[in-house]
C-alpha positions as CSV (number, residue, x, y, z in Angstrom):
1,X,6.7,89.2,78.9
2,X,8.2,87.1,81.5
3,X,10.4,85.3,79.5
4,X,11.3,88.6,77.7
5,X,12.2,89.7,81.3
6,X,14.2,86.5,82.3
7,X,16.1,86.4,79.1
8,X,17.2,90.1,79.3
9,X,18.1,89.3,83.2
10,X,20.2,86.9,81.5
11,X,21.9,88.7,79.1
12,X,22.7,91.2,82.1
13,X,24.1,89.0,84.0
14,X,26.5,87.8,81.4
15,X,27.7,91.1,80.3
16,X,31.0,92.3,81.4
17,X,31.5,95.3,83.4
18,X,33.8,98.0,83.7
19,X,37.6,96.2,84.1
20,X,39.0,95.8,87.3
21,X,41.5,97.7,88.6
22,X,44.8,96.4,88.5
23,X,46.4,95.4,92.3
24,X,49.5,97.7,93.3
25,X,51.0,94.5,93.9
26,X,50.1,93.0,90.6
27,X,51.4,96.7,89.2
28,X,54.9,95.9,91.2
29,X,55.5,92.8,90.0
30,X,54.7,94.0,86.2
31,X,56.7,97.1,86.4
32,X,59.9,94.7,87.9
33,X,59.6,92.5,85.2
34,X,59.7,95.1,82.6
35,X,62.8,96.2,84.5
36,X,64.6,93.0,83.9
37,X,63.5,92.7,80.7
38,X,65.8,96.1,79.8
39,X,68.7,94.5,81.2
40,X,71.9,93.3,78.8
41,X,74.7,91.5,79.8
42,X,77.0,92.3,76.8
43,X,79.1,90.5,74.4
44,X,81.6,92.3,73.4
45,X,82.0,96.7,73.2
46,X,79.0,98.1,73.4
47,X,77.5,101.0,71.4
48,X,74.7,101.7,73.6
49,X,72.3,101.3,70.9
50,X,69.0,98.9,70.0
51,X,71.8,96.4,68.2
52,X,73.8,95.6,71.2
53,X,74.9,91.9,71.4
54,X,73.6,90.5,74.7
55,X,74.3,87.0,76.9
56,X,71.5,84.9,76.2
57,X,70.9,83.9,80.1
58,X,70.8,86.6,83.0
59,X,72.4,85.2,86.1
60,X,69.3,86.3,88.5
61,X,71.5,86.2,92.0
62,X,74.1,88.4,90.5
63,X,72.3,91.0,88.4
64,X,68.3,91.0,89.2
65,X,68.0,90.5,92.1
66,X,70.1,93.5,93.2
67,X,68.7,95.6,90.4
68,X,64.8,94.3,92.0
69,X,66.2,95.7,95.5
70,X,67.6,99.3,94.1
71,X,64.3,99.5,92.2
72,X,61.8,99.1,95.8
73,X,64.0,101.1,97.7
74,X,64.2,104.3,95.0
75,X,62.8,107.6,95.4
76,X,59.9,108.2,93.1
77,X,62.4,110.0,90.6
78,X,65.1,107.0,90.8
79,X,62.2,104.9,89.9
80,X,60.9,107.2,87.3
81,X,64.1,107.5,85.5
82,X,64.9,103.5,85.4
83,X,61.4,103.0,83.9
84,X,62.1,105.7,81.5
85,X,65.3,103.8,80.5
86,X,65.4,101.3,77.2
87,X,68.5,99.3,78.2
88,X,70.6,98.7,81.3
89,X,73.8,97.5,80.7
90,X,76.4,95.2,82.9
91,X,80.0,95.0,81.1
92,X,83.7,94.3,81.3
93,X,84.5,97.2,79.0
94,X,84.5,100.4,81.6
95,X,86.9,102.7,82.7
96,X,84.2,104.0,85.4
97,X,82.0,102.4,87.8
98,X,79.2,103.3,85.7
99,X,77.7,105.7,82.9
100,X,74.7,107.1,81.3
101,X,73.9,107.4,77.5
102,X,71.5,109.1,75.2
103,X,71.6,108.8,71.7
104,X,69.5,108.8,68.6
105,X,68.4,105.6,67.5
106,X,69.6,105.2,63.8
107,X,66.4,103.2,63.1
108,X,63.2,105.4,64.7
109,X,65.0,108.7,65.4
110,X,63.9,108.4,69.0
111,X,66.4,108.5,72.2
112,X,68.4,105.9,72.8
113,X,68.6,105.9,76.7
114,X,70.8,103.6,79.0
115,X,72.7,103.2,82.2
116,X,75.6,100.8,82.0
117,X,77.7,99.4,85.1
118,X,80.6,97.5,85.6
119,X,80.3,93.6,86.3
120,X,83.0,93.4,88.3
121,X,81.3,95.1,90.9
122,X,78.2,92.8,91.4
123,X,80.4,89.2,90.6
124,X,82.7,89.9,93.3
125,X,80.3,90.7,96.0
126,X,82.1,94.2,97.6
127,X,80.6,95.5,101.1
128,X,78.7,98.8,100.4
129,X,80.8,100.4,102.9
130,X,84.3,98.7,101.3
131,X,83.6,100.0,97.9
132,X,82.9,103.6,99.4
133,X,86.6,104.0,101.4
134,X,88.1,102.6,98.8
135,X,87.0,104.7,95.9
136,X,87.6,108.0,97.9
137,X,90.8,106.5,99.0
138,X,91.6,105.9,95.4
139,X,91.8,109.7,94.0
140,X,94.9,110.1,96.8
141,X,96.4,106.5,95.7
142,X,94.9,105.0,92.1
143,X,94.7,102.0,94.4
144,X,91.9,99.2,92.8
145,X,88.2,100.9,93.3
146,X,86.5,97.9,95.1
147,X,89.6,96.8,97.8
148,X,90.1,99.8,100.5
149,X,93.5,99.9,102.0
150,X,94.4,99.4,106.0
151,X,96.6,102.7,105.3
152,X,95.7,104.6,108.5
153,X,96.9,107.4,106.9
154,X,94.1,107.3,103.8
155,X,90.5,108.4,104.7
156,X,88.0,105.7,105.1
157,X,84.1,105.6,105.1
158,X,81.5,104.2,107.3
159,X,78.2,103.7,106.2
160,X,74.9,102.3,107.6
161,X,72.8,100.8,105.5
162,X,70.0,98.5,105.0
163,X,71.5,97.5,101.7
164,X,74.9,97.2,103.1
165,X,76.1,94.8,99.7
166,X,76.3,95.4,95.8
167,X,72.8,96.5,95.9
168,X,73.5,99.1,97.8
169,X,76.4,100.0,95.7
170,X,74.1,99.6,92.8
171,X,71.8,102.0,94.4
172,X,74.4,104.6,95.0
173,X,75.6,104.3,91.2
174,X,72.5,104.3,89.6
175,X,71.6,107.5,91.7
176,X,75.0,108.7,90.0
177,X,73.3,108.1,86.7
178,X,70.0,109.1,87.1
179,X,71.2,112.6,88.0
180,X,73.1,112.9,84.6
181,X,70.1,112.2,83.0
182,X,67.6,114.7,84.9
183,X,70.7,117.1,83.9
184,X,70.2,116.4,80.5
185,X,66.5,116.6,80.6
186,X,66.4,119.8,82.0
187,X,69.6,121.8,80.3
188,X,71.4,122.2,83.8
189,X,74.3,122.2,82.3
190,X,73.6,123.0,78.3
191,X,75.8,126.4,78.5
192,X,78.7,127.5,76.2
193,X,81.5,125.7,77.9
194,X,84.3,128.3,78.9
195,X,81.6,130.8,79.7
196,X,81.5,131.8,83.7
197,X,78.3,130.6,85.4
198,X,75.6,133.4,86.5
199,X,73.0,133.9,88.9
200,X,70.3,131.2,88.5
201,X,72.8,128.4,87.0
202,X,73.1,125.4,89.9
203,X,77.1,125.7,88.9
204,X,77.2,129.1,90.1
205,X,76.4,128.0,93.7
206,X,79.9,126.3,94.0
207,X,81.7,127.2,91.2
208,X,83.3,130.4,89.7
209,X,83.8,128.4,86.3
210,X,83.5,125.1,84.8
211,X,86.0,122.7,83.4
212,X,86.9,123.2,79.7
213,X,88.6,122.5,76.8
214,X,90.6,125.4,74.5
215,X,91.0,125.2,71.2
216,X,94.1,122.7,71.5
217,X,92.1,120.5,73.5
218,X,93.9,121.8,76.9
219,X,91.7,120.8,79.5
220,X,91.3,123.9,82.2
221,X,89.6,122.4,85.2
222,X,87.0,124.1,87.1
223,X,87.0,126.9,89.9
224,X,85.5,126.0,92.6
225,X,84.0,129.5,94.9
226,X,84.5,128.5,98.2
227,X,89.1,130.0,98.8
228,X,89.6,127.6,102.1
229,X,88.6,124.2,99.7
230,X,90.0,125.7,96.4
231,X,93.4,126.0,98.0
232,X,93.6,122.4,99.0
233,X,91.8,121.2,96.0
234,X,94.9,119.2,94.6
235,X,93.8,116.1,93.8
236,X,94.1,115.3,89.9
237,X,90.8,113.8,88.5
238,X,91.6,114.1,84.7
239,X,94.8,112.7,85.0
240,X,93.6,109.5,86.8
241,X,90.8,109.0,84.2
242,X,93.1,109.1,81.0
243,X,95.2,106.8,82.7
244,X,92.4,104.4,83.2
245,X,91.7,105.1,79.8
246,X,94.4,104.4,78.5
247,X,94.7,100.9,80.4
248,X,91.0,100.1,79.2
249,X,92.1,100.7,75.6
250,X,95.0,98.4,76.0
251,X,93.5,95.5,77.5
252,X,90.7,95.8,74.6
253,X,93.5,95.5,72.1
254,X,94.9,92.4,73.5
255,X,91.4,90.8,74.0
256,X,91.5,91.1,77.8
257,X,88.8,92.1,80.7
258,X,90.0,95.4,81.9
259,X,88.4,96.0,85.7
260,X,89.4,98.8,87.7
261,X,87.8,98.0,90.2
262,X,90.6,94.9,90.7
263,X,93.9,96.8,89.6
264,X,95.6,99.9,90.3
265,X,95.6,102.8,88.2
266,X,99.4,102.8,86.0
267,X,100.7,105.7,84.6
268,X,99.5,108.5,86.8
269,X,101.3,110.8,89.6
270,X,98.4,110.0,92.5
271,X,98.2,113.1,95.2
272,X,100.3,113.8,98.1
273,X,98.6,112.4,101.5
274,X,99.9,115.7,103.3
275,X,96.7,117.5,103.2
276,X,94.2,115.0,103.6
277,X,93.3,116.0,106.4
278,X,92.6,119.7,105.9
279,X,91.1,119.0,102.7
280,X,88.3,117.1,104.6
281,X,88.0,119.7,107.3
282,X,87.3,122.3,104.7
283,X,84.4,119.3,102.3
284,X,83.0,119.5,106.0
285,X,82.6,122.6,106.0
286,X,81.8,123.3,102.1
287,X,78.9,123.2,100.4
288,X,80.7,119.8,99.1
289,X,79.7,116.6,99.3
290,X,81.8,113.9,98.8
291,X,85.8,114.1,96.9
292,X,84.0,113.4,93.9
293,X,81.9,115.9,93.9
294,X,84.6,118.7,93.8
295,X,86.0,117.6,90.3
296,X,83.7,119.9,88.7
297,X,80.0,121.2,88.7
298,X,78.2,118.1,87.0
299,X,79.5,115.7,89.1
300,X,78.8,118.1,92.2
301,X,75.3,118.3,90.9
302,X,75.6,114.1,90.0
303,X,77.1,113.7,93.8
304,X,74.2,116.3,95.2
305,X,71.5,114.1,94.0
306,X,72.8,110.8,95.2
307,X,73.4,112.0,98.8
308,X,70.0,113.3,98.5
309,X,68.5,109.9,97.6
310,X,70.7,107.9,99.9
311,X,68.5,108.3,103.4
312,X,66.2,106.3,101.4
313,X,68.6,103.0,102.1
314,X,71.1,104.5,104.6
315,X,71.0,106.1,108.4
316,X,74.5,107.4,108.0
317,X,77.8,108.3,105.2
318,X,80.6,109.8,107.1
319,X,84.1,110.2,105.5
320,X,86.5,109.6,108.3
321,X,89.9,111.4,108.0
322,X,93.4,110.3,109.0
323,X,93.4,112.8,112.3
324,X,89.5,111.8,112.6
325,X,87.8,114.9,111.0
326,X,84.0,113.3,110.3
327,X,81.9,114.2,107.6
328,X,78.4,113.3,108.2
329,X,77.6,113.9,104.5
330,X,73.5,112.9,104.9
331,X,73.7,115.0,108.0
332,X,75.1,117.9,106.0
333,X,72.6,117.0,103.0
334,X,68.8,117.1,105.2
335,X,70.1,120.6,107.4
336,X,68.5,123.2,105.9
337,X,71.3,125.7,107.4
338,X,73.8,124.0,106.3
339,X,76.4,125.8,102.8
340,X,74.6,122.5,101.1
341,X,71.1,124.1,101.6
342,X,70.6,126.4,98.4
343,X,71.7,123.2,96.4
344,X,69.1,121.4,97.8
345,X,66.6,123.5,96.9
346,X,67.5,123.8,93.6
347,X,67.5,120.1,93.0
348,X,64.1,119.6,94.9
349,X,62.7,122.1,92.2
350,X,64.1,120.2,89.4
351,X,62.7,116.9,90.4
352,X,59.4,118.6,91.4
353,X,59.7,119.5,87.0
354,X,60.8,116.1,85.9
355,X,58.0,114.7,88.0
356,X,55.2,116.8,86.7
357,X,56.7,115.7,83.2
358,X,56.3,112.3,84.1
359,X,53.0,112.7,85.3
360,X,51.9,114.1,82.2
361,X,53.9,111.7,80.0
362,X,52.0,108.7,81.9
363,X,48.5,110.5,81.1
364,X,49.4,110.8,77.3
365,X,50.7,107.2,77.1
366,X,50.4,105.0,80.8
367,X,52.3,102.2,81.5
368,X,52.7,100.1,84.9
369,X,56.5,101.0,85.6
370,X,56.0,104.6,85.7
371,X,52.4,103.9,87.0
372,X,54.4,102.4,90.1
373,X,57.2,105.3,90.2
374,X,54.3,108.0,90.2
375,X,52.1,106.4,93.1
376,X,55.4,106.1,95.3
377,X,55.3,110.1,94.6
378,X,51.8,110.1,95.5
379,X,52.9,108.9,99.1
380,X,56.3,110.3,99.6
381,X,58.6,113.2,99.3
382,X,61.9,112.6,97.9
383,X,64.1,113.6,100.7
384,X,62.9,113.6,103.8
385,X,64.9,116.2,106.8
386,X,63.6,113.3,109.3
387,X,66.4,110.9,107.9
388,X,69.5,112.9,108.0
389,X,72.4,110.3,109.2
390,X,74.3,111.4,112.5
């Protein structure tokens, strides 16, 4: 009986228990390197698909490491989105800073999802705050989108940040992304084009109608609702991005790097300078944002969303005009009495959606990325009123 007793002791002993848990900082370093593991620096045009050609080495200063920084400092629903990602792309071959695709993969049938961004942006090292002046500066001017100019006469932007390089740029256009995507996901936008927007449509907050094409493939651009900005509105967003188009396509056919982000913009009639000015003194008092965001509704709603996100690396975003109108954009964003309020709150509910999604996604199927995204959510809000810039 004893030895019945000390052998079963044994056995006991050696038998393995339940698993351990995994460490959160075991989780975070898993759920980075599956980040850099989706990363592609590409050869060639890309067709942001499974069979993209992609640079055998990864230089880790350029890319990952400011990709690791976005990725610690992103809102639970940043950090969702980039987990739920299958490829991030850095290329020469852009006409934008950066863009989001979903398509069907050829091969499984599933969703192809990526977020691409231009090189040139991280190689050349551009100050947060220097990027930012000089892409509002460059809807007035088509000047290069990473080199501001002195002009005194051109806005400029000051920005306090803890990411104050490319990662913070990085941040700010992956934001840009990420909202496209939880667009997508949730049919903000998935409307008949030319139709006007209603009650209970985000668009109708801002705009009268969208931006769309007739039957020659005449673009109409969008109404926006608020008279005092839609009167200054002037500046000409789809005549600067054809032009950049059109440059891109050219340099491709003669085998060269196009980068707007180092050259002007050729071909297009930029806006007059006169009403800078008053244009910004009616954004500061708008439900607007930034000058991007009054293209049209789904960059407002892209633009939204990344001002929203932004106190998580930055105290303050002000857009400084020529006769030194300020807009404290993050102020505006956190206030619930601001004209940005009702946006907000429309936003906030989407996320709260796209979280619960996730949640239930990560239930179905876990996995450490999301695992990390959804425990960040477990401690946080998204957008804290506490953090509005001054």
């Amino acid at each position: 009986m004893k030895c019945v007793l000390t052998c079963l002791g044994a056995l006991l002993a050696c038998t393995p228990g339940p698993p351990s848990p995994i460490r959160p900082a075991d989780q975070l370093i898993d759920a980075l390197n599956t980040l850099e593991r989706k990363v592609c620096l590409t050869v060639g045009v890309r067709a942001n698909a499974p069979g993209d050609q992609c640079e055998a080495q990864v230089d880790r200063t350029a890319y990952l490491e400011p990709l690791r920084e976005v990725f610690l400092a992103a809102p639970p629903i940043f950090k969702a989105y980039l987990c739920s990602m299958d490829r991030i792309y850095f290329d020469y071959h852009s006409a934008w800073n950066a863009n989001f695709s979903v398509l069907p993969d050829s091969q499984s049938g599933k969703q192809f999802r990526s977020i691409g961004v231009r090189r040139g942006l991280l190689e050349s090292r551009v100050r947060y705050a220097d990027w930012a002046t000089a892409w509002t500066q460059h809807w007035w001017t088509g000047g290069p989108i990473d080199h501001p100019s002195t002009d005194l006469d051109l806005p400029h932007v000051e920005v306090e940040s803890r990411l104050p390089g490319e990662s913070g740029i990085l941040f700010h256009l992956m934001a840009h992304e990420v909202a496209h995507a939880l667009a997508f996901d949730y049919g903000v936008f998935d409307r008949p084009s030319a139709k006007p927007f209603e009650p209970g449509e985000f668009g109708y907050l801002s705009w009268l109608a969208p931006q769309w094409p007739d039957s020659s493939q005449v673009v109409h651009p969008a109404v926006a609702r608020e008279p005092a900005l839609e009167a200054v509105r002037r500046l000409d967003f789809n005549g600067n991005l054809d032009a950049r188009l059109t440059m891109l396509e050219a340099a491709e056919k003669q085998g060269r790097r196009f980068d707007p982000g180092a050259v002007p913009v050729q071909g297009w009639t930029p806006a007059s300078r006169d009403g800078i000015a008053t244009f910004l003194d009616r954004l500061d008092r708008s439900s607007f944002t930034t000058v991007f965001s009054t293209w049209h509704p789904e960059d407002d709603w892209t633009e939204s969303f990344v001002m929203m996100t932004l106190p998580a690396i930055a105290e303050r975003f002000d857009i400084i005009g020529p006769q030194g109108t300020r807009v404290r954009v993050l102020q505006k964003v956190s206030d619930d009495t601001s004209p940005f309020a009702p946006k907000r709150r429309f936003i906030t509910r989407t996320i709260d959606r796209a979280l619960a999604d996730f949640r239930a996604r990560q239930a179905a199927s876990p996995n450490t990325c999301l695992a990390v995204a959804l425990a960040a959510a477990n401690r946080s809000i998204v957008v804290s009123p506490s953090t509005s810039g001054s």
